[in-house]
C-alpha positions as CSV (number, residue, x, y, z in Angstrom):
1,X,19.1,-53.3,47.4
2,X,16.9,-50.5,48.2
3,X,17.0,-48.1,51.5
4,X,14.8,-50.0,53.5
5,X,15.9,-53.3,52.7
6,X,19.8,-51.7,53.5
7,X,18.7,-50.6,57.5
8,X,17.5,-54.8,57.7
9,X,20.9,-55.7,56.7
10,X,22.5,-53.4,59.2
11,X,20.1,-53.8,61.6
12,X,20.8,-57.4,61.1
13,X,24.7,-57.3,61.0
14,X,25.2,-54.6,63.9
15,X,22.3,-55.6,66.1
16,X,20.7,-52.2,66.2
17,X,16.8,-51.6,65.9
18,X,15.8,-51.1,62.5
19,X,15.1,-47.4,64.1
20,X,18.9,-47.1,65.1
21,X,20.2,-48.2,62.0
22,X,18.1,-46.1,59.9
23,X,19.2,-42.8,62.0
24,X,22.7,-43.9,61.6
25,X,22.6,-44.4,57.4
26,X,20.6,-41.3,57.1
27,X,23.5,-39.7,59.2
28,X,26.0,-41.0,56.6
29,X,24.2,-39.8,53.4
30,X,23.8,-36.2,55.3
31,X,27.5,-36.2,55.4
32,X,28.5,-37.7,52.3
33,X,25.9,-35.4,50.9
34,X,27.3,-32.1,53.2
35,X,31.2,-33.0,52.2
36,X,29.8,-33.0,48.3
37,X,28.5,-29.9,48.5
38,X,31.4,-28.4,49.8
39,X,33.7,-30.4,46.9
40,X,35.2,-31.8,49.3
41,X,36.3,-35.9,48.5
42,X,34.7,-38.7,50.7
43,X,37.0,-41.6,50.7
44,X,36.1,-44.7,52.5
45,X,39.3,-47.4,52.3
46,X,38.7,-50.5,50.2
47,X,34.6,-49.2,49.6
48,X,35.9,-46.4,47.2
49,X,35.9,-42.6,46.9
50,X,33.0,-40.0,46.0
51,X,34.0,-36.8,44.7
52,X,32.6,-33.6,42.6
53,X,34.1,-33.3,39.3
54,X,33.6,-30.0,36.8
55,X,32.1,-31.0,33.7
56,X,32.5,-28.2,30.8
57,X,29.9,-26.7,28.8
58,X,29.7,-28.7,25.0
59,X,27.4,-28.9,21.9
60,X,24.6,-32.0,22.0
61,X,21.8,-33.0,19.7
62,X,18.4,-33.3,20.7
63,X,17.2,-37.0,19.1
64,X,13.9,-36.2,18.6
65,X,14.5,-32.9,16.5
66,X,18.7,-33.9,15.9
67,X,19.1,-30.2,16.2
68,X,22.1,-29.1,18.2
69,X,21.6,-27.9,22.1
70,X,23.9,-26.0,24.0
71,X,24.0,-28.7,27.6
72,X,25.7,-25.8,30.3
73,X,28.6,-26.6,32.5
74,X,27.4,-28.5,36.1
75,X,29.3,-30.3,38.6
76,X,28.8,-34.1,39.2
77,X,29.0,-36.7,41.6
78,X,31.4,-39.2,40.8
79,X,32.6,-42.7,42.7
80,X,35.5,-44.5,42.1
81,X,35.4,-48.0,43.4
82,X,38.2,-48.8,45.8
83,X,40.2,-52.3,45.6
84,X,38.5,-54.7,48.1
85,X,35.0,-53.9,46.4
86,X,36.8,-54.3,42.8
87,X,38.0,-57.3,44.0
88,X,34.9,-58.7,45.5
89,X,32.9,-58.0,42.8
90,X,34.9,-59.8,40.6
């Protein structure tokens, strides 16, 4: 499911315009993306949890060459997937 096809499905579910619904999931990803910056943890109950996790600098080797590369410390974005989607899924 891409963007688009995600406001029909709301649009569809809620009963919004496609317009509405596509303010309204751009509104969540600017403040799922805003928390994020700010390391702070999103945690929606039974969806799961998004949160910025420190990953340390290490030694990698480049596949073309197999030399060894230095890859700097970054943050990423992480999700853990809460219950009632895990169990959904299933």
């Amino acid at each position: 499911m891409n963007k688009s096809e995600l406001i029909q499905a709301v649009a569809s579910e809620t009963g919004l315009s496609k317009a509405a619904s596509k303010r309204a999931i751009e509104a969540v990803i600017k403040s799922v993306s805003g928390a994020l910056k700010k390391e702070e943890k999103v945690t929606l109950i039974g969806f799961g949890s998004f949160f910025v996790k420190k990953r340390n600098a290490r030694k990698g080797v480049n596949p073309a060459t197999q030399k060894t590369i230095s890859i700097p410390a970054q943050k990423v974005v992480r999700f853990k997937v809460g219950s009632e989607l895990a169990k959904a899924v299933m």
